[in-house]
C-alpha positions in Angstrom: -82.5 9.7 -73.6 -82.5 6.1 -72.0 -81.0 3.6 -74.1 -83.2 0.6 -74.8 -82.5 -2.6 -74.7 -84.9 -5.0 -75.2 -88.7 -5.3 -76.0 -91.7 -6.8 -75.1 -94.3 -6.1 -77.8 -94.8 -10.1 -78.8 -94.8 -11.4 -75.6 -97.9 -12.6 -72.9 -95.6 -11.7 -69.8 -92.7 -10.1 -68.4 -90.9 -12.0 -66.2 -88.8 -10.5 -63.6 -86.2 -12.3 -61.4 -84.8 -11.1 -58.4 -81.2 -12.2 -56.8 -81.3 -11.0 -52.9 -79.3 -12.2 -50.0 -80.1 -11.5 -46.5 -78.6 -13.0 -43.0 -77.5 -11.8 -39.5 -74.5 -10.2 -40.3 -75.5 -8.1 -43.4 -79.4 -7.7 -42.5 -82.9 -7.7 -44.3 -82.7 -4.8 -45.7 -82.6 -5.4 -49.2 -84.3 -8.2 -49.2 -87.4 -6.2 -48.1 -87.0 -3.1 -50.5 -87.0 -6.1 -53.2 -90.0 -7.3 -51.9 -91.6 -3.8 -52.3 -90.2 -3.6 -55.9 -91.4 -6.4 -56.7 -94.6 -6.1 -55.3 -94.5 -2.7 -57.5 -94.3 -4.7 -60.7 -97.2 -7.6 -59.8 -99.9 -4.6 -59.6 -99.1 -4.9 -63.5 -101.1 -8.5 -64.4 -98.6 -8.5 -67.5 -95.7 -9.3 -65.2 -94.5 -12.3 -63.2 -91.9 -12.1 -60.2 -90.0 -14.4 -58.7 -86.8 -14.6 -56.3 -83.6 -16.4 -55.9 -81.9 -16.1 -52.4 -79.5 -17.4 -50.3 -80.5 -20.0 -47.7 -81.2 -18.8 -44.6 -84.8 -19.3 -43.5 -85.7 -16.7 -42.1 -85.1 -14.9 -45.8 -86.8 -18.1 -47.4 -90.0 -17.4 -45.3 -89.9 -13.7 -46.0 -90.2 -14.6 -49.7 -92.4 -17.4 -50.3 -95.5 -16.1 -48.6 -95.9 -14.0 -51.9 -93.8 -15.3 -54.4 -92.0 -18.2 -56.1 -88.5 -18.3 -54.5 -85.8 -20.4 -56.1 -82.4 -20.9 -53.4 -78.7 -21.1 -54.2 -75.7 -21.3 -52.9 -74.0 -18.2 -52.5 -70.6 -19.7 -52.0 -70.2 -20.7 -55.9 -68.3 -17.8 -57.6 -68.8 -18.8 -61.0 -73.4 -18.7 -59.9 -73.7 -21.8 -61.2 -77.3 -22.9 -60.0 -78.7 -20.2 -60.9 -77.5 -19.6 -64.6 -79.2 -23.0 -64.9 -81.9 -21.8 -63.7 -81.5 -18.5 -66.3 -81.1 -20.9 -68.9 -84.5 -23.1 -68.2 -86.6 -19.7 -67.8 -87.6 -16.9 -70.2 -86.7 -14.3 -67.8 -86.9 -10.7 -69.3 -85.3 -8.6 -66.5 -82.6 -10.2 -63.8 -82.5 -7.3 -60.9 -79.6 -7.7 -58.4 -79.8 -6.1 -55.1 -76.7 -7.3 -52.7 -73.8 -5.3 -52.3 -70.6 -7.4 -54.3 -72.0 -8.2 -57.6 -70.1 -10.4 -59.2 -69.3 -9.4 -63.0 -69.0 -13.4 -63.9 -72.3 -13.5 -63.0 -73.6 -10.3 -65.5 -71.3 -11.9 -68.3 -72.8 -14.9 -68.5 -75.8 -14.0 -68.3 -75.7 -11.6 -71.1 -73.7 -14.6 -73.0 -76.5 -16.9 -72.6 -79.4 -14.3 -73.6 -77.9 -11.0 -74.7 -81.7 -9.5 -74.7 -82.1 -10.0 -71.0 -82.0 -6.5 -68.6 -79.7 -7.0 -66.0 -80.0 -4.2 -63.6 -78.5 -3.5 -60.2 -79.6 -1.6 -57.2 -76.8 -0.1 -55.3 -73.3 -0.7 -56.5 -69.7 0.7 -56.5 -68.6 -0.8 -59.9 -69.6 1.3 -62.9 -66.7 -0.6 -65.3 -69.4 -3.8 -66.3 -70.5 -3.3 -69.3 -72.5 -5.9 -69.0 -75.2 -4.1 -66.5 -77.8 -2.1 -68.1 -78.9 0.0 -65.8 -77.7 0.9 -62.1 -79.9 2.9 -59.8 -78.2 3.9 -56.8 -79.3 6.2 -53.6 -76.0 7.4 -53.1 -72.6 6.8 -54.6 -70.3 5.1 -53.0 -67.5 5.2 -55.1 -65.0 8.1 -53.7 -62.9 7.6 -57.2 -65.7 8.3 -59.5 -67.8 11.3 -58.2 -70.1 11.4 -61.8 -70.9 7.9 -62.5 -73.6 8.7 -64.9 -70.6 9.9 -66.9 -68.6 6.3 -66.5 -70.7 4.3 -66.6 -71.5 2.5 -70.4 -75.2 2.2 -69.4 -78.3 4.1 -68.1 -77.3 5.7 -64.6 -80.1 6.9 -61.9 -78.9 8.0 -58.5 -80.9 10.0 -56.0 -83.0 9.8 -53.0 -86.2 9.7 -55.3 -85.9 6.6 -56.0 -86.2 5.3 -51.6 -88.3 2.4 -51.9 -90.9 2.2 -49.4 -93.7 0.2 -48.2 -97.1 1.3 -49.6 -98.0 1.3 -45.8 -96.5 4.7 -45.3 -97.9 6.2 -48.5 -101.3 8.0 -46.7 -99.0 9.1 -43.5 -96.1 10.4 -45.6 -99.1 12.8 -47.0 -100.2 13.9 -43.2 -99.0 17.0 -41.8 -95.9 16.5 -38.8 -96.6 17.9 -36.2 -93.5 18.8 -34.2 -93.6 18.1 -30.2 -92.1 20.9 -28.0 -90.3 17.6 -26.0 -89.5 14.5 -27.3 -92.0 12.7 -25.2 -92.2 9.1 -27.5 -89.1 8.2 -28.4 -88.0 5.4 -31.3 -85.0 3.0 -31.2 -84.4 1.3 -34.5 -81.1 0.3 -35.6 -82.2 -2.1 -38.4 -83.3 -6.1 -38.7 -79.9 -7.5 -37.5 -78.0 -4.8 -35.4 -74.6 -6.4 -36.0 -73.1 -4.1 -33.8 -75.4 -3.8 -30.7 -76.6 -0.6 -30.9 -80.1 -1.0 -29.4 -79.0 -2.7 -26.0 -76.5 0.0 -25.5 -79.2 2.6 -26.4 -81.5 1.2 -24.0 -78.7 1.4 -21.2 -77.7 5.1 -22.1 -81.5 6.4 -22.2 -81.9 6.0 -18.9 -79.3 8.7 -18.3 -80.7 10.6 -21.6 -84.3 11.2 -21.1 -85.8 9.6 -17.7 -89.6 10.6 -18.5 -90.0 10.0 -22.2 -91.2 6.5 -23.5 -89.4 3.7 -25.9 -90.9 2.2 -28.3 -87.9 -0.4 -29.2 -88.0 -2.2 -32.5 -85.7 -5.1 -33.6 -85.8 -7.7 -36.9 -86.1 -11.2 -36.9 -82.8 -11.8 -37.5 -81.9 -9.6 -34.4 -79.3 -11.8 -32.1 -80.3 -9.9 -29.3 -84.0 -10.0 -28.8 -84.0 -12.1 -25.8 -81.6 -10.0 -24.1 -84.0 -6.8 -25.2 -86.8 -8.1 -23.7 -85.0 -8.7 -20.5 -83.4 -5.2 -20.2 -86.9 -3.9 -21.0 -89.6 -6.3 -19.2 -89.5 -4.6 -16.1 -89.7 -1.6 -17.4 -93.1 -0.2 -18.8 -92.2 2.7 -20.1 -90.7 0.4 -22.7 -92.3 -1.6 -25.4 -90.3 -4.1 -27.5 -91.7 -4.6 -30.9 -90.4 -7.8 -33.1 -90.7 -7.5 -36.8 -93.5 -5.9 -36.5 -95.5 -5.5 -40.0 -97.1 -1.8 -39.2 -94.2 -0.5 -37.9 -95.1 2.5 -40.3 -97.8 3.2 -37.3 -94.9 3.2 -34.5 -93.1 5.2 -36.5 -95.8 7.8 -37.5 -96.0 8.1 -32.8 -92.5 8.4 -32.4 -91.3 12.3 -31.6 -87.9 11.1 -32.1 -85.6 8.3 -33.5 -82.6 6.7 -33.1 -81.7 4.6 -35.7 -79.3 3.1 -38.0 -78.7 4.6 -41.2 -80.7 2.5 -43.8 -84.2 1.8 -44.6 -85.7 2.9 -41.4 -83.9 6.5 -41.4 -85.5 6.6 -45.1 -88.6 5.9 -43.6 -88.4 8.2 -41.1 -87.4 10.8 -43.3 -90.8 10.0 -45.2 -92.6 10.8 -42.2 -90.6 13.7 -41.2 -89.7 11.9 -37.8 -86.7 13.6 -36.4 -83.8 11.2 -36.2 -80.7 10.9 -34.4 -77.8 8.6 -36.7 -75.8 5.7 -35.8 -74.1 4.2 -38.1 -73.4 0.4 -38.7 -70.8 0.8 -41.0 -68.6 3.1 -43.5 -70.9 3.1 -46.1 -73.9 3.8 -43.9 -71.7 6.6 -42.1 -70.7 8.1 -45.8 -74.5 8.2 -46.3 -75.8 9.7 -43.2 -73.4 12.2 -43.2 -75.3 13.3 -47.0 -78.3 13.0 -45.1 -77.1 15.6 -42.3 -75.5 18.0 -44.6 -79.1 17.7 -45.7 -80.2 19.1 -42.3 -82.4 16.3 -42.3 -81.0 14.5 -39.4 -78.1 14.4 -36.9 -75.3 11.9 -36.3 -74.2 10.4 -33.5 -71.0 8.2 -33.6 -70.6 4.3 -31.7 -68.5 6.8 -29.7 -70.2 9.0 -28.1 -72.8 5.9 -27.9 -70.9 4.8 -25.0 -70.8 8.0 -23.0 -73.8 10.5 -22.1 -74.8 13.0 -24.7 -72.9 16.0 -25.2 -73.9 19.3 -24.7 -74.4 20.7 -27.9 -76.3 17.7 -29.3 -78.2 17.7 -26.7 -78.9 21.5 -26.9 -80.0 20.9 -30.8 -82.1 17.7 -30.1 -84.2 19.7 -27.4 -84.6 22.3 -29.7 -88.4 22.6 -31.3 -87.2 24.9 -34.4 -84.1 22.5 -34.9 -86.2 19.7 -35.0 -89.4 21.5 -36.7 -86.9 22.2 -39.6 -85.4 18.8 -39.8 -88.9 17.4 -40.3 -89.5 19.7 -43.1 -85.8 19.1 -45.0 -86.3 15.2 -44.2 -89.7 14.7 -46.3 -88.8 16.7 -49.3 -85.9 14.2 -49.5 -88.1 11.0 -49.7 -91.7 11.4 -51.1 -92.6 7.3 -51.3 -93.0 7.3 -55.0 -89.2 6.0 -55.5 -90.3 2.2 -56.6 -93.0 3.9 -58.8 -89.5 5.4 -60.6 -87.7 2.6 -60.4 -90.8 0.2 -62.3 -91.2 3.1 -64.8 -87.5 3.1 -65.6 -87.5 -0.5 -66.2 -90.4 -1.0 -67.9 -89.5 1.9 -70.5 -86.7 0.6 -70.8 -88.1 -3.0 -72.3 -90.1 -0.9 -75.0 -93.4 -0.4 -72.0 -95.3 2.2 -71.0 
């Protein structure tokens, strides 16, 4: 049974703030799943959302078309600004979504207002007693392989709890259809691409697959856009698409992806869009690998990146049944109903329905 921790029964609103950070180097990607969340909770009038983020406009932008954003300075260890701000508000729930959360930050603000829920969305550290409840996708931590037993508060982990654009709700309930050759082909690798990925996937598909189309897809925080356009303007069996806001409908056309391993290969998995894995990083690697032993995609090191496809992936890539069966394994992983979880948790939680 979930511990609770605070109620709501005497009061008008519940109000919900958000901590996000978001740049170049690290990406939008929880920044937008926050969004989502948060746009979750507003279809309950009894709640009231707002953000604080680092400053970087791009982020700020994001943000304050649909919500009141406060900005901080993320270089103050001891979170000064927004504290203050804690302190002048009667926020209910405080939900963290950056990787690094700092345990000053959860200690004070349970020292100011012990009745506050502080949650956290994604996180290696289960010793703070001061969180309430963690919800993770995947753990992390190699040293603790059953959080939920560690940890002093409410533990969720699991790919139920995906958070996804409501966008992709009526496609995720379509049928896939499985092409017997990868004719449309996607190439995502996330809203900053810190290591280059897509330029040197659009060099190495011309050696890969000389008939099929690209639909290309970068973030506004992408360094390399201009460069991407260039390698591709001349070329029209490529289009370039720039933070695009249906990219749930170039997805859904795509036979075949390749992609980071965050949001979008979540995403994809929704739609049961084959997808070929790059990693960014070791904790994107760690969780892509899950997601293969899953049969629900393959991986494909920086690596072998740089060099043409071996034979065996090639071989299983081309294959209809491999990828027929990957479709099916990828959307019973991620149904779209993961931000519907995470709400209910929370609100429960408070004393709410």
């Amino acid at each position: 049974m979930m511990k609770q921790t605070s109620s709501i029964s005497n009061k008008k609103k519940i109000q919900i703030l958000f901590k996000v950070i978001g740049s170049p180097e690290i990406g939008l990607g929880h920044v937008m799943r926050s969004m989502e969340l948060a746009r979750e909770f507003k279809k309950n009038p009894e709640t009231e959302v707002f953000f604080y983020c680092n400053q970087n406009a791009v982020v700020i932008s994001k943000l304050a078309r649909n919500f009141t954003v406060f900005v901080g300075d993320m270089e103050d260890s001891q979170d000064r600004k927004i504290l203050s701000l804690i302190d002048r508000c009667n926020f209910d729930v405080v939900i963290i979504d950056h990787m690094g959360v700092n345990p000053v930050l959860c200690s004070a603000i349970k020292s100011q207002n012990p009745a506050i829920l502080v949650v956290v969305l994604d996180t290696i550290d289960y010793s703070d007693e001061n969180i309430d409840i963690i919800i993770n996708l995947f753990n992390h931590n190699l040293e603790i392989p059953h959080p939920g037993a560690f940890f002093s508060g409410n533990y969720f982990e699991g790919l139920q709890y995906a958070i996804l654009r409501d966008s992709f709700l009526p496609l995720i309930k379509k049928e896939r259809r499985v092409s017997t050759i990868p004719d449309t082909i996607l190439i995502a690798y996330g809203g900053a691409d810190k290591n280059h990925y897509t330029i040197t996937a659009i060099n190495r598909m011309e050696t890969w697959w000389r008939d099929a189309r690209f639909k290309v897809v970068v973030g506004a925080l992408n360094r390399d856009y201009e460069a991407i356009e260039n390698l591709s303007k001349d070329n029209p069996r490529y289009t370039v698409f720039c933070d695009n806001p249906e990219i749930q409908d170039i997805m859904d056309t795509a036979d075949l992806g390749f992609v980071g391993s965050g949001t979008t290969l979540l995403e994809l998995c929704s739609l049961g869009v084959p997808a070929v894995v790059t990693p960014q990083n070791e904790f994107e690697r760690r969780f892509s690998d899950y997601i293969e032993k899953n049969n629900a995609c393959l991986v494909l090191s920086e690596a072998d990146m740089q060099k043409p496809l071996n034979e065996a992936l090639m071989e299983k890539i081309l294959d209809t049944e491999t990828r027929r069966n990957m479709s099916i394994h990828q959307k019973n992983l991620v149904d779209g109903r993961g931000k519907e979880r995470i709400v209910h948790i929370i609100m429960s939680s408070l004393g709410g329905p």
